[in-house]
N, C-alpha and C positions, 0 to 999 in steps of 0.2 A: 741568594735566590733559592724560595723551593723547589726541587726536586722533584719531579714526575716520570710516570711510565707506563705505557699502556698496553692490554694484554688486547687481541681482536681473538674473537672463534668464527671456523669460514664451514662452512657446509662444502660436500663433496658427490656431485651433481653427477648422474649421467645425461653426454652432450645431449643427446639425441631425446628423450623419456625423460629428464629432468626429476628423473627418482635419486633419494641417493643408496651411493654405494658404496662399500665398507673395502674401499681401498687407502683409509690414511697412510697405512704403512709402508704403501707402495709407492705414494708419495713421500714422505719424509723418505726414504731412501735411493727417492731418483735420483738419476746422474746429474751432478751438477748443483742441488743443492744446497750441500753440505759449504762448496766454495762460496758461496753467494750470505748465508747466512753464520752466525757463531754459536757459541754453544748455547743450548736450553734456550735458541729462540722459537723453535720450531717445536711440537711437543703435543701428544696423541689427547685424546679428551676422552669422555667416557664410554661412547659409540665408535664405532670403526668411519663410520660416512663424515667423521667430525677431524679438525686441527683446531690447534691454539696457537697464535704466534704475538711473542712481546718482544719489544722493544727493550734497550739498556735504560737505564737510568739518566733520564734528558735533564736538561736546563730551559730550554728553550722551547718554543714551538715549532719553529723550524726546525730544529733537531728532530722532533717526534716523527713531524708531517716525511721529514727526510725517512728514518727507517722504515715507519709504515709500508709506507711507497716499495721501498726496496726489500720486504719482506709481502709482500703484497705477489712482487712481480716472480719472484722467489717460487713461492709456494705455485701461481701459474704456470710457471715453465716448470716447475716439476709435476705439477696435475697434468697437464698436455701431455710429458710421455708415459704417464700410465692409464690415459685413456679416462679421466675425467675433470670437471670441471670447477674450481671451488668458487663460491658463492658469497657475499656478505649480505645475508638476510638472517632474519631472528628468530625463524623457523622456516621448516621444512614444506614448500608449498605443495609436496605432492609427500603420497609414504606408499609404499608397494603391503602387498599382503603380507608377507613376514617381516618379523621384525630386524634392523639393523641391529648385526652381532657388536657384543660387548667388547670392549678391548681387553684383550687379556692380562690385566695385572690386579693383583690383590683385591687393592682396594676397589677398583671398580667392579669387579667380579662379587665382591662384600654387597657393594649399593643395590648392585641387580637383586642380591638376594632379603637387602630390605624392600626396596623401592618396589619391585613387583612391574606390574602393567605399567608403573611410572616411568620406570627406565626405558622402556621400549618406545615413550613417549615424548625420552627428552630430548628430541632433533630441534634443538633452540639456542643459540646465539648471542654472544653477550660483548659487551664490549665494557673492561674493566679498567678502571685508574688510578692508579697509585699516588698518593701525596706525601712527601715525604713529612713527617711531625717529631718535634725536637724530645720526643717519652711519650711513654705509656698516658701518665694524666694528661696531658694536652691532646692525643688523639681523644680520648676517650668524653674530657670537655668539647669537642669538636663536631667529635660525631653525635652527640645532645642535639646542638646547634643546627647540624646541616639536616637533620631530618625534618623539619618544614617544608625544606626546600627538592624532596626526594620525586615530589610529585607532578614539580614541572621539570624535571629531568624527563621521566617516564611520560608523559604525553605529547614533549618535543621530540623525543628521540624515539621513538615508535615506529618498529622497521619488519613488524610482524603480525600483516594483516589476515595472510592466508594459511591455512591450515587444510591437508589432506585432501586439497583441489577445491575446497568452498572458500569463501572469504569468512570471515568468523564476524565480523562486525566491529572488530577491535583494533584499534593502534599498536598496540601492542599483546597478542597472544602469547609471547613469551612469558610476559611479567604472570599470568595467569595459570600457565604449566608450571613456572617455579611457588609459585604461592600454593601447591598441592604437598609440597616438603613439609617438615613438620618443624621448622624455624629458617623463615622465610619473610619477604617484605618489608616492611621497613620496620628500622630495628626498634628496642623498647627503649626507654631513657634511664640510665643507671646515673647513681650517684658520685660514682668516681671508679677509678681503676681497679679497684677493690671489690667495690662492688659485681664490675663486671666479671674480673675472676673467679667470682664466691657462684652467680648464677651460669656462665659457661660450665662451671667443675660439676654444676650440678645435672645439666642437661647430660652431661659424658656421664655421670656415675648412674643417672637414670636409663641410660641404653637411647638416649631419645635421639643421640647422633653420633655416630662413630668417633668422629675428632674432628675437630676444630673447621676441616675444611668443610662441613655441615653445617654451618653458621650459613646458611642463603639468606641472610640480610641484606638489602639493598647498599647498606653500606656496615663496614665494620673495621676491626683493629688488625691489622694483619699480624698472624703470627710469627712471620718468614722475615718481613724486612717491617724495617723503623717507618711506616705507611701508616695513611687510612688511606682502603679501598674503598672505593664507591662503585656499586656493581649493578647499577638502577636503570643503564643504558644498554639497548638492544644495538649487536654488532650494528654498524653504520654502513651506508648502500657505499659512500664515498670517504676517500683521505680527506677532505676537506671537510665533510660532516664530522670527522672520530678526531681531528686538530681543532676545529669549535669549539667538541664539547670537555675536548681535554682541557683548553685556556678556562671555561668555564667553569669546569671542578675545582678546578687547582687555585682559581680565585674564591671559587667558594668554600673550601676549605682552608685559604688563607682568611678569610674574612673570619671564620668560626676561630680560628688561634687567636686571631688578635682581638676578638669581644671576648674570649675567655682569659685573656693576658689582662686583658683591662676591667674585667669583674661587674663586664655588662648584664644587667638584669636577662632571663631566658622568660619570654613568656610563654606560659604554659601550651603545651601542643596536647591534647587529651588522643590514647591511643583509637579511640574506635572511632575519629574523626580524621586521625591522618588515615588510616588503613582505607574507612570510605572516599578520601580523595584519592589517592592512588587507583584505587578499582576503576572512579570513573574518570582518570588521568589515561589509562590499559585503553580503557571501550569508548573515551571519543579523542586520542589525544587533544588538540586545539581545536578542534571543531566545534566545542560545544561551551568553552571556557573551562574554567577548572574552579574546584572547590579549595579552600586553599584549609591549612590543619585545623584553622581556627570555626571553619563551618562556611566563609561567604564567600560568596560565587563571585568571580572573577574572567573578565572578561579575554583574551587570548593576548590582546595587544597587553591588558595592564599586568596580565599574568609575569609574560617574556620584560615587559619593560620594569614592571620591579623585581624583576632576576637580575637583570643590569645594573638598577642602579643600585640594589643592595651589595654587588662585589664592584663599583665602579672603583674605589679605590685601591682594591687589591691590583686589579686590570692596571693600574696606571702605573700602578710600585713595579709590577714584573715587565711592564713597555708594553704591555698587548691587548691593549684598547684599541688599538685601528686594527691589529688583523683580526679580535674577536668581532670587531662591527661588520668589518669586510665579510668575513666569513658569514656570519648572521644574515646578512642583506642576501648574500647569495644563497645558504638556505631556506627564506624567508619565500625569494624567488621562484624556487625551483619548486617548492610545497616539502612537507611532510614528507620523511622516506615511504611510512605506509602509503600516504596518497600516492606516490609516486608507482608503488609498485603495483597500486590498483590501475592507473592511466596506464601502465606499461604493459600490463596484461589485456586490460580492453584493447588497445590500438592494435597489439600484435602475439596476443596468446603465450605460451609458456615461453615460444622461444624470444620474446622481446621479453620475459621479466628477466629468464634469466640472465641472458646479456646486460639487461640495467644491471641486474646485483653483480656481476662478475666481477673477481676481484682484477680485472684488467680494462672491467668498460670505461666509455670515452670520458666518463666524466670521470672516474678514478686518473683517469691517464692525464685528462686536462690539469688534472692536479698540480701536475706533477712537480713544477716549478711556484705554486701557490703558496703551500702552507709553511710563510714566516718572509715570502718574499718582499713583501712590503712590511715587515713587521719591523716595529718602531727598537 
């Protein structure tokens, strides 16, 4: 079985004003908890108003859906007694006149003083996945492979509509604030592991990125654990949305091992055509169809439905073809996270979004027992 894990980043909301506020610390340090979660699951991000919290290294889906949930609830009862609120949206729907201070370590203190107005701007949200790849040249055949496919991750998963009290227009906002980085988007195609080497060493020796965790490519090679990361998904409103689109990667990255195991032809993906799908993958998720790497428009149903049947077999191999359907069907129902957070702001203003995003709202809670409960 591959191996999986997923990292969520939650925003840190005041209840009342739905600004955020640079109390991560005071979170991670609430009473209580440290008992609830293990080590380096819980873990500060570049802003103070911001957390990261991952999972161990699952099997399963239900295993994921399981800690989510319980790292989910975690971080809640620890935001509740320092007096705010954490969030799963992809940005920041409000931002106060100053900026949210940096966290104070190194390297991010380093970013502030490359990034500039950027850092001050990066209250955005991700939701990342780990797959586990048997080397180096098999991630790096894989990740070829899965960048076609980069762009209907990014207009399904789209959970970042508003920005600084306007709606922006976009599905995804976040994808847009990280494409301002200076290697960013979906990644380039290298020739093999070597290749990739040769041009990371190059970017580090030219100053163009500090190290390694500067790669904001959509997806890449991780250099911590035996992965490919796929980092193309804006954090998820629900556990049931971030267990979808984990069966989903993890199939889609088993499907790219095993055409590059078996010396399937790669048909060509030209870079200034996937970069253009992705842009309008960010600005209408499924609303408007998608462009797919190769230039032709594609319609929302044929887009999702040959996502499916291109990892239908992976889905089968790992048993989780009924809960990815099940799951599908119910976000398919519910609409788009960005939709969602637009309906939930119309009906009842800041304070109905952010209860939709809370990492404790009803539908997160519904969860609770869902993701892998039917799973084959």
């Amino acid at each position: 079985m591959i191996t999986l894990g997923v990292e969520e980043e939650y925003l840190l909301l005041d209840p009342v004003t739905a600004l955020p506020v640079p109390l991560a610390e005071e979170v991670r340090a609430a009473s209580g908890l440290q008992a609830m979660t293990e080590a380096r699951e819980i873990k500060s991000e570049l802003l103070q108003a911001q957390l990261e919290a991952a999972t161990p290294v699952c099997t399963g889906l239900a295993e994921v859906g399981g800690h989510l949930l319980r790292l989910r609830h975690a971080v809640s009862a620890a935001a509740q007694k320092a007096g705010c609120r954490p969030v799963a949206c992809g940005a920041a729907p409000l931002a106060g006149g100053a900026p949210v201070p940096v966290t104070g370590e190194g390297r991010y203190l380093a970013l502030q003083a490359q990034g500039a107005r950027l850092v001050d701007e990066q209250l955005v949200n991700g939701m990342h996945v780990h797959v586990g790849v048997p080397g180096r040249a098999a991630a790096v055949g894989a990740l070829n492979r899965l960048r076609p496919w980069l762009p209907v991750l990014v207009a399904m998963g789209g959970n970042s509509p508003l920005w600084r009290g306007r709606d922006t227009g976009f599905a995804s906002w976040r994808t847009v604030v990280f494409g301002r980085w200076p290697v960013s988007g979906p990644p380039p195609w290298f020739e093999g592991p070597e290749d990739y080497d040769r041009r990371v060493g190059a970017l580090l020796r030219a100053g163009a990125i500090m190290d390694t965790g500067q790669l904001y490519w959509q997806a890449r090679v991780s250099e911590r654990y035996p992965t490919l990361e796929v980092r193309a998904l804006d954090v998820q409103l629900t556990v049931e949305d971030a267990v979808l689109f984990a069966g989903i990667v993890r199939a889609l990255v088993a499907t790219a091992l095993r055409e590059e195991r078996e010396g399937l032809p790669l048909a060509p993906c030209p870079p200034e055509m996937l970069h253009a799908a992705n842009w309008h993958a960010a600005r209408y998720g499924l609303h408007r169809g998608l462009i797919d790497a190769h230039g032709r428009r594609r319609g929302p149903g044929e887009a999702v439905g040959g996502l499916l049947a291109h990892i239908k077999p992976a889905l089968d191999e790992a048993g989780d073809t009924r809960e990815v359907n099940r799951l599908l069907r119910l976000f398919l129902g519910r609409g788009a996270p960005a939709d969602r957070q637009r309906r939930a702001l119309a009906a009842g203003g800041l304070t109905a979004l952010t209860a939709l995003a809370s990492t404790e709202s009803p539908e997160s809670a519904e969860s609770a027992e869902s993701p892998g409960s039917r799973e084959n």
